[in-house]
TORMAR-562944 format. One record per residue (C-alpha): residue number from 0; z, x, y; residue in three letters. Coordinates in steps of 0.25 Angstrom, whole numbers. Last residue first. Layout:
i = NUM, w = Z, u = X, v = Y, aa = ALA;
...
This chain:
i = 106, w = 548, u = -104, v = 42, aa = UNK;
i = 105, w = 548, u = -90, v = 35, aa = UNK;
i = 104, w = 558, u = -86, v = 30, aa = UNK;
i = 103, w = 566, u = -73, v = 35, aa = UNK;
i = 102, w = 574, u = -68, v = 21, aa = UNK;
i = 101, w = 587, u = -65, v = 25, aa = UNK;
i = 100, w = 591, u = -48, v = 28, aa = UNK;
i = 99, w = 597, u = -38, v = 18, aa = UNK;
i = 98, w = 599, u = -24, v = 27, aa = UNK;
i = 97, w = 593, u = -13, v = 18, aa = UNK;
i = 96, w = 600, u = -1, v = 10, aa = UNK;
i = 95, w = 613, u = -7, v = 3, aa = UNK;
i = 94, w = 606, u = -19, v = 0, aa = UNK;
i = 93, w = 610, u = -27, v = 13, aa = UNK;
i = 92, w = 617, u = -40, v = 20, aa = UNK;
i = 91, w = 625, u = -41, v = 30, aa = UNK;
i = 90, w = 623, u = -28, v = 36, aa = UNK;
i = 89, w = 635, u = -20, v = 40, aa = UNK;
i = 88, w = 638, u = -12, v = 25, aa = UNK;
i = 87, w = 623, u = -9, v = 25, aa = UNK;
i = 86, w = 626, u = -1, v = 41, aa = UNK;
i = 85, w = 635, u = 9, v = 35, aa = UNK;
i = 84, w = 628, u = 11, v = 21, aa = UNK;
i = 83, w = 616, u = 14, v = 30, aa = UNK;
i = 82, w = 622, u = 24, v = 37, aa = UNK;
i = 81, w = 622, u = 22, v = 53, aa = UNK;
i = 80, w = 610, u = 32, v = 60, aa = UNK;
i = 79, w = 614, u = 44, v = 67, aa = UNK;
i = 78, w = 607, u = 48, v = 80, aa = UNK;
i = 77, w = 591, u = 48, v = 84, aa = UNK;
i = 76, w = 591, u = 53, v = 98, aa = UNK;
i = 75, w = 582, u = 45, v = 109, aa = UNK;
i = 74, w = 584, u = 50, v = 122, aa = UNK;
i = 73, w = 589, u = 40, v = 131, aa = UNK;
i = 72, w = 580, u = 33, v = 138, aa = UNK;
i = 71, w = 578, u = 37, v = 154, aa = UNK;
i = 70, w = 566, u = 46, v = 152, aa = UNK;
i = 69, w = 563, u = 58, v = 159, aa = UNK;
i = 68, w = 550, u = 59, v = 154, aa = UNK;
i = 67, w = 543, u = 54, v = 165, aa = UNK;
i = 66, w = 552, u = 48, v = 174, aa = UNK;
i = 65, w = 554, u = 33, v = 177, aa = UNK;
i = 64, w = 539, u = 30, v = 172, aa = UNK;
i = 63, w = 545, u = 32, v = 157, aa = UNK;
i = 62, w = 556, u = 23, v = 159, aa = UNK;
i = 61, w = 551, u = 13, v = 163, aa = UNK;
i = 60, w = 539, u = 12, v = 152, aa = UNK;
i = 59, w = 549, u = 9, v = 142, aa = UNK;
i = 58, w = 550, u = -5, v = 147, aa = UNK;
i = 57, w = 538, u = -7, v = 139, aa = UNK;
i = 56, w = 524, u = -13, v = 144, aa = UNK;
i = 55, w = 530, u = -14, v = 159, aa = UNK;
i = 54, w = 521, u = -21, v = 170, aa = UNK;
i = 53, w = 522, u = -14, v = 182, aa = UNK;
i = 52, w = 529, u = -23, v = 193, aa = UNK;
i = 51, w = 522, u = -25, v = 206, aa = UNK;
i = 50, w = 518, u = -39, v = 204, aa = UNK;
i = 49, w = 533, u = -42, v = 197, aa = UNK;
i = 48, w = 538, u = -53, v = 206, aa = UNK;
i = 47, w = 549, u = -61, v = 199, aa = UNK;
i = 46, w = 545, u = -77, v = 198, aa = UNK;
i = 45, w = 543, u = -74, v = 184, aa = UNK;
i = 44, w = 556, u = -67, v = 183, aa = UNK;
i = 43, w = 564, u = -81, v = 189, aa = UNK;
i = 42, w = 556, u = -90, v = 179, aa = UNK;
i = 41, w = 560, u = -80, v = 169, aa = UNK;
i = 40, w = 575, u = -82, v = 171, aa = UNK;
i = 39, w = 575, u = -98, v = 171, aa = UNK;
i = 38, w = 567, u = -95, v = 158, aa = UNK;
i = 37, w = 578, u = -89, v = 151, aa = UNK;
i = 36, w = 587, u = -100, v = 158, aa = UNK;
i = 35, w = 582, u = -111, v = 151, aa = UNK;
i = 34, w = 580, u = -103, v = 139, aa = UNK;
i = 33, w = 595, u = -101, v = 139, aa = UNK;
i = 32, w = 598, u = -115, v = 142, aa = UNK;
i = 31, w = 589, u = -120, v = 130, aa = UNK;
i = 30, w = 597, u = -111, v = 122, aa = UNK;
i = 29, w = 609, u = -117, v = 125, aa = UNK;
i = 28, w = 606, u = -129, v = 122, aa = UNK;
i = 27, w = 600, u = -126, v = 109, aa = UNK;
i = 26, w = 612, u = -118, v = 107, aa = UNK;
i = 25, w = 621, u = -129, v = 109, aa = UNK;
i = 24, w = 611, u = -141, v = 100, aa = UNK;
i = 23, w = 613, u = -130, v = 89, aa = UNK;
i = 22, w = 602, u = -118, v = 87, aa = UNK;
i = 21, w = 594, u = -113, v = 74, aa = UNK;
i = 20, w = 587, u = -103, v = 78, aa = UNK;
i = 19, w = 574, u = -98, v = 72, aa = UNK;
i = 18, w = 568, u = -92, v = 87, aa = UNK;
i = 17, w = 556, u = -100, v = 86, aa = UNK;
i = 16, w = 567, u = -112, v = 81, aa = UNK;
i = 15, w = 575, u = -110, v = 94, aa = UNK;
i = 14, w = 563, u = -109, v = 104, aa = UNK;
i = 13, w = 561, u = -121, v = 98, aa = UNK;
i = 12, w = 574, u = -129, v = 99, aa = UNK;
i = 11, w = 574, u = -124, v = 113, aa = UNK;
i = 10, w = 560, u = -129, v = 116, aa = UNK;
i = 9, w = 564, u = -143, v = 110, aa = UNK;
i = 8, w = 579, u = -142, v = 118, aa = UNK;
i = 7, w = 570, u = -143, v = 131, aa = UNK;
i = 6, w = 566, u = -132, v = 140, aa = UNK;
i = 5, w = 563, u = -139, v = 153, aa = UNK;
i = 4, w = 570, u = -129, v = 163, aa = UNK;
i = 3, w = 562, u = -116, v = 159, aa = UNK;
i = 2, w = 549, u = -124, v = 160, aa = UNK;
i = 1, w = 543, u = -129, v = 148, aa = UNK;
i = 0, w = 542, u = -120, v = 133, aa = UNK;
């Protein structure tokens, strides 16, 4: 893509198809405004000094240096799951014991 402000309906349109939608002329539009002002907002971080920022490789890492062992997450406690019959009488489509889902084809 060009510079946030020369986004044109063609890269719209493909950003559109890599993501399989299928937009009209409206949301086209209103897409290309959105990206417009997606990139606006990383233009602003990347002027953002972050020289004495520690590089993160999960965000986890947070709340380990924040005290050893104290922990900030909730403790993880396994609870009740739903019954199957519960949640195959919600789905759209299903055998009695999987979720039916459309065929992906390939393009």
């Amino acid at each position: 893509m060009r510079e946030q402000g020369s986004i044109t309906r063609a890269d719209v349109e493909h950003v559109a198809a890599l993501a399989s939608l299928a937009l009209t002329p409206e949301e086209l539009e209103r897409l290309g405004g959105d990206l417009r002002s997606m990139l606006g907002y990383v233009a602003e971080l990347e002027e953002v000094d972050t020289q004495a920022i520690a590089p993160l490789v999960h965000v986890s890492e947070l709340f380990r240096s924040q005290a050893e062992g104290a922990g900030t997450l909730r403790a993880d406690e396994p609870l009740a799951s739903l019954l199957r019959a519960v949640v195959m009488d919600g789905a759209p489509a299903t055998d009695g014991t999987f979720f039916k889902v459309p065929k992906v084809i390939e393009r």
